[in-house]
VOBA-1610 file (N, C-alpha, C; in pm, whole numbers, padded with zeros to 5 digits, always signed):
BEGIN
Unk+08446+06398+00003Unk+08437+06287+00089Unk+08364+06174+00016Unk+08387+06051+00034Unk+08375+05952-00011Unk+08231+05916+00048Unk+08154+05796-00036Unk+08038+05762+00048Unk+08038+05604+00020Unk+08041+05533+00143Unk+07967+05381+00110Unk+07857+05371+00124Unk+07802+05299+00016Unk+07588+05260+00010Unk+07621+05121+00089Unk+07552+05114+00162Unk+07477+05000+00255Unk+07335+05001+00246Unk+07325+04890+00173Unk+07137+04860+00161Unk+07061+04864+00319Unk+07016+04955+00365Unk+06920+04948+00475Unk+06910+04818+00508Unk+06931+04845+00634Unk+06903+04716+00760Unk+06786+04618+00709Unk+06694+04721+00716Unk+06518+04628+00662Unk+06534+04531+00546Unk+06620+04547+00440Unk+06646+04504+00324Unk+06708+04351+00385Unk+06805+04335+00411Unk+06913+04271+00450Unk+06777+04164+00547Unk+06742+04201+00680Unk+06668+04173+00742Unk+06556+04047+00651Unk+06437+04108+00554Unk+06406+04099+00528Unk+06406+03955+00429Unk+06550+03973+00373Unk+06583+03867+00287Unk+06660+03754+00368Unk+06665+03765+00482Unk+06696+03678+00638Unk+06577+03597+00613Unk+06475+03696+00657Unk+06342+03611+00692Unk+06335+03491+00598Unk+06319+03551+00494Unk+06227+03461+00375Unk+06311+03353+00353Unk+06433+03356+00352Unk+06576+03266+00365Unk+06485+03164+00427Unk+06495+03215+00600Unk+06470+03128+00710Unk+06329+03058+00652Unk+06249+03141+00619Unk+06136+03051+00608Unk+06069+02963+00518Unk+06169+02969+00376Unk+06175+02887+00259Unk+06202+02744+00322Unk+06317+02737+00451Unk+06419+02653+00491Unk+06300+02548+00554Unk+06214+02646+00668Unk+06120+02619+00737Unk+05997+02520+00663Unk+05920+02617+00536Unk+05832+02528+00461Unk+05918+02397+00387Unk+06042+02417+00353Unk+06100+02276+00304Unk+06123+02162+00412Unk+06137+02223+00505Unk+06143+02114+00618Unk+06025+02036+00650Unk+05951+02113+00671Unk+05782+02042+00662Unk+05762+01985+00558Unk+05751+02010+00442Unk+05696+01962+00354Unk+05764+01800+00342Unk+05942+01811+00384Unk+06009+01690+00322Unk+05947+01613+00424Unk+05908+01685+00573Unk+05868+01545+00681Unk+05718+01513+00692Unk+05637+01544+00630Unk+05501+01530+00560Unk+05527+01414+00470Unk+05595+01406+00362Unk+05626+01354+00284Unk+05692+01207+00318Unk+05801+01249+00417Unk+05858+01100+00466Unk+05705+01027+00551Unk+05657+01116+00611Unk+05553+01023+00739Unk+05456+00969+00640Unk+05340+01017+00498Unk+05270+00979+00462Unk+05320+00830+00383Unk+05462+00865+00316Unk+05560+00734+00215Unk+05568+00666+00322Unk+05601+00611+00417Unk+05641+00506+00542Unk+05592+00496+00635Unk+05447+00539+00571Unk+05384+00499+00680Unk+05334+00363+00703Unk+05319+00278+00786Unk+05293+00127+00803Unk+05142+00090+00734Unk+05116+00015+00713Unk+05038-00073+00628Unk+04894-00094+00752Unk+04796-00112+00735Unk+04643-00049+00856Unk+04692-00266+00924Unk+04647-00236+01058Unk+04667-00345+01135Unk+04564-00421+01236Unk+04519-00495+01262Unk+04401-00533+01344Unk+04475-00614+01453Unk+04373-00602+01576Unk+04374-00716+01655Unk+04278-00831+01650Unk+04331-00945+01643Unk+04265-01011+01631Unk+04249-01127+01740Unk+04140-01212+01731Unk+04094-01342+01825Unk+04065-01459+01757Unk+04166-01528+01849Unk+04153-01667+01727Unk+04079-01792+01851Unk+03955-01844+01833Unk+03885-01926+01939Unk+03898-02089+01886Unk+03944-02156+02015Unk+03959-02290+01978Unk+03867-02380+02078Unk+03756-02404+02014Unk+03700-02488+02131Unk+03690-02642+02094Unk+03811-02657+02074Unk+03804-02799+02030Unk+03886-02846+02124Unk+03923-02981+02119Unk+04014-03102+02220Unk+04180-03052+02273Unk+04172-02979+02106Unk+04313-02986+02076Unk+04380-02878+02082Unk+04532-02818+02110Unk+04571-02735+02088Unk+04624-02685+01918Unk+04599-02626+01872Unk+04619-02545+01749Unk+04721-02483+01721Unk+04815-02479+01584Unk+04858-02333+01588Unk+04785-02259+01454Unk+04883-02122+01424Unk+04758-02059+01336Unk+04851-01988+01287Unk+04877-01972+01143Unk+05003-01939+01060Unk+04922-01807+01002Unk+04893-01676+00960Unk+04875-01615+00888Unk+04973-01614+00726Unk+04883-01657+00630Unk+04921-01699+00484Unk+04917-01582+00389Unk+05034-01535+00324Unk+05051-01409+00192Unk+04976-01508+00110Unk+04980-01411-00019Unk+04912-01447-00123Unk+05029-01528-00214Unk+05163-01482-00198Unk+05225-01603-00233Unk+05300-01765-00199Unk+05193-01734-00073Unk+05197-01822-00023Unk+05284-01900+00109Unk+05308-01777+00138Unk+05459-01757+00285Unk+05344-01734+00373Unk+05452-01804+00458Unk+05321-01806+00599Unk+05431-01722+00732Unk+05357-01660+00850Unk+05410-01616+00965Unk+05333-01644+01091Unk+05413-01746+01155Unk+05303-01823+01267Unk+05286-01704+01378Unk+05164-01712+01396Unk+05087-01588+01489Unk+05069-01655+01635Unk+05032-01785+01692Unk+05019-01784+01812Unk+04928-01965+01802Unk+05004-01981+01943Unk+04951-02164+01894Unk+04798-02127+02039Unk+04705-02160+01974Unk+04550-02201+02095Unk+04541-02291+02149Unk+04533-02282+02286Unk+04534-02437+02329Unk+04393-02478+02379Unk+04352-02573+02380Unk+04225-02690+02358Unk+04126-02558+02461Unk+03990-02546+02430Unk+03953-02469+02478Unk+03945-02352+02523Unk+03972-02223+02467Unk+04090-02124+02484Unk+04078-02066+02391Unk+04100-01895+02382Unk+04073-01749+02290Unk+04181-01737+02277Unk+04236-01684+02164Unk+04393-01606+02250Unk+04381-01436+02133Unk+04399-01327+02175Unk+04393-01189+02079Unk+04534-01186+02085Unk+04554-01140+01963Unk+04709-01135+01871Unk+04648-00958+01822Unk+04766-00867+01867Unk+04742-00719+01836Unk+04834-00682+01758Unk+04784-00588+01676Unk+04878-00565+01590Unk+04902-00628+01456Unk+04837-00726+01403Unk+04847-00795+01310Unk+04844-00725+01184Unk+04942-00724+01074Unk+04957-00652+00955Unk+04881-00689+00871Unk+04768-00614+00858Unk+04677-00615+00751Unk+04729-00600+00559Unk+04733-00755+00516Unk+04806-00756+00363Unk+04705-00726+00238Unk+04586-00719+00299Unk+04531-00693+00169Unk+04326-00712+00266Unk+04284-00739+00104Unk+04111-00739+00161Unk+04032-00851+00211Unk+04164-00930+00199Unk+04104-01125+00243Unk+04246-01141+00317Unk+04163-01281+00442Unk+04277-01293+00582Unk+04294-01485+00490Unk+04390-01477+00516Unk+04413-01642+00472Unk+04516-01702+00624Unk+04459-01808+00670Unk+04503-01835+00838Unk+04540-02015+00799Unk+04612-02064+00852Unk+04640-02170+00868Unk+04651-02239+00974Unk+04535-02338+00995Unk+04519-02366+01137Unk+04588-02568+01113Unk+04657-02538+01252Unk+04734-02706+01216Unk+04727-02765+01357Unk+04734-02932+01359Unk+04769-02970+01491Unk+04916-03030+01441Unk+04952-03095+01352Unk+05051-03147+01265Unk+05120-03107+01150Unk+05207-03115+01100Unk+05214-03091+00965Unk+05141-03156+00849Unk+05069-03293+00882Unk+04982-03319+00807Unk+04854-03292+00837Unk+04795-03243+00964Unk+04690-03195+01025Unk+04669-03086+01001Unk+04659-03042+00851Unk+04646-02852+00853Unk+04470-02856+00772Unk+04441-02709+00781Unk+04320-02665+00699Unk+04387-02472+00721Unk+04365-02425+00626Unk+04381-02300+00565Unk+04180-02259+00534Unk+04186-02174+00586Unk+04055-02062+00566Unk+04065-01956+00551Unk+03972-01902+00467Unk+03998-01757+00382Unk+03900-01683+00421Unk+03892-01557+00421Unk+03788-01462+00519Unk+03808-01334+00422Unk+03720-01210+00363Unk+03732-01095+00382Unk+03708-01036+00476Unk+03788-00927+00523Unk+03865-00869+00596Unk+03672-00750+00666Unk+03622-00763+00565Unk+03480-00751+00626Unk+03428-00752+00657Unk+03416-00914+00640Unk+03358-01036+00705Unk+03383-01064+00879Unk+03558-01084+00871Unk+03618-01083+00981Unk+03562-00921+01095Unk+03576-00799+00982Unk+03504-00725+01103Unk+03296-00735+01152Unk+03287-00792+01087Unk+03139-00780+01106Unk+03131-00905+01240Unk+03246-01025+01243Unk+03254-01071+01369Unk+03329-01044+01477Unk+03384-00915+01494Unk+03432-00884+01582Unk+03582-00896+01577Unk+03616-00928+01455Unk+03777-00969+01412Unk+03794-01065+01533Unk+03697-01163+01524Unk+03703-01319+01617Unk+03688-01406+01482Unk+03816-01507+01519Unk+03771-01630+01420Unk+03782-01822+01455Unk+03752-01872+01419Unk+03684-01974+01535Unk+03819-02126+01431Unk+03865-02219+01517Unk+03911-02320+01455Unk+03812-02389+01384Unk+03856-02401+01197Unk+03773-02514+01151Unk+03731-02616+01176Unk+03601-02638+01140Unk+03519-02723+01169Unk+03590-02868+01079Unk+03638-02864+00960Unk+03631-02999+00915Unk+03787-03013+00988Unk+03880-02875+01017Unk+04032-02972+01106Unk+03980-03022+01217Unk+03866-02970+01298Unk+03855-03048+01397Unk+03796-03190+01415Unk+03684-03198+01313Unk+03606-03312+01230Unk+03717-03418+01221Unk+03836-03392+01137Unk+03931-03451+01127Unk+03996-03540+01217Unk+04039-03439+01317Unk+04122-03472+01420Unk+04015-03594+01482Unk+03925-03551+01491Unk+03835-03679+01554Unk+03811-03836+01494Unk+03774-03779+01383Unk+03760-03948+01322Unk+03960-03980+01267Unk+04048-03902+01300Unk+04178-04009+01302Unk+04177-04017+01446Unk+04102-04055+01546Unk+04147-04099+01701Unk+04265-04039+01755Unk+04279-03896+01711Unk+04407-03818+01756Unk+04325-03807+01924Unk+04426-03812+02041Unk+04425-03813+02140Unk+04389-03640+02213Unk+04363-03626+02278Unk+04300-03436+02300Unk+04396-03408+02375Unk+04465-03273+02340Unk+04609-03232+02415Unk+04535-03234+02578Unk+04694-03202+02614Unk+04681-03257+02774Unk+04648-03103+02819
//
């Protein structure tokens, strides 16, 4: 009589598992991997205070020099912007009533937290606005 060998169940079984669970640690590992690579860039909320006449707006400035307008303040008035993408270790802001009415101020990101990530409209744009007899928004 003839005989067929069949490797024991346990065998077979066995090399299931480790299959499955090679599959298992590669899966983790690749989505570990995607979440730490893409993960978003650290972000603040911030407060931009205008206690001047005028309404404001307030451009956040890259380092090469591209700007993304964040939120216009109007004359007297806080406004918190959340979420803001933190580009590096210094905030560069562009505060304008005009296109010729601008002033740009530079802050480390330190600095800005040691005040509460509150930052106040310049003193010489507002200086400005005054001695050209610009009129105080309505």
């Amino acid at each position: 009589m003839t005989q067929t060998l069949i490797p024991p169940a346990t065998a077979r079984a066995s090399s299931t598992i480790l299959r499955y669970g090679l599959y298992v640690l590669a899966y983790v590992a690749l989505t570990l991997l995607l979440a730490f690579g893409l993960r978003d860039g650290a972000r603040r909320d911030l407060t931009f205070v205008n206690d001047s006449n005028w309404d404001l707006r307030v451009e956040a400035v890259s380092a090469d020099g591209s700007s993304t307008p964040l939120v216009t303040v109007d004359a007297h008035r806080s406004e918190k912007i959340d979420d803001v993408w933190k580009s590096g270790p210094t905030w560069r802001f562009r505060w304008s009533y005009s296109p010729e009415q601008t002033q740009t101020t530079t802050i480390s990101d330190h600095s800005l937290a040691s005040q509460s990530f509150r930052t106040e409209a310049p003193a010489e744009l507002v200086a400005s606005l005054q001695a050209d007899g610009v009129p105080p928004s309505q």
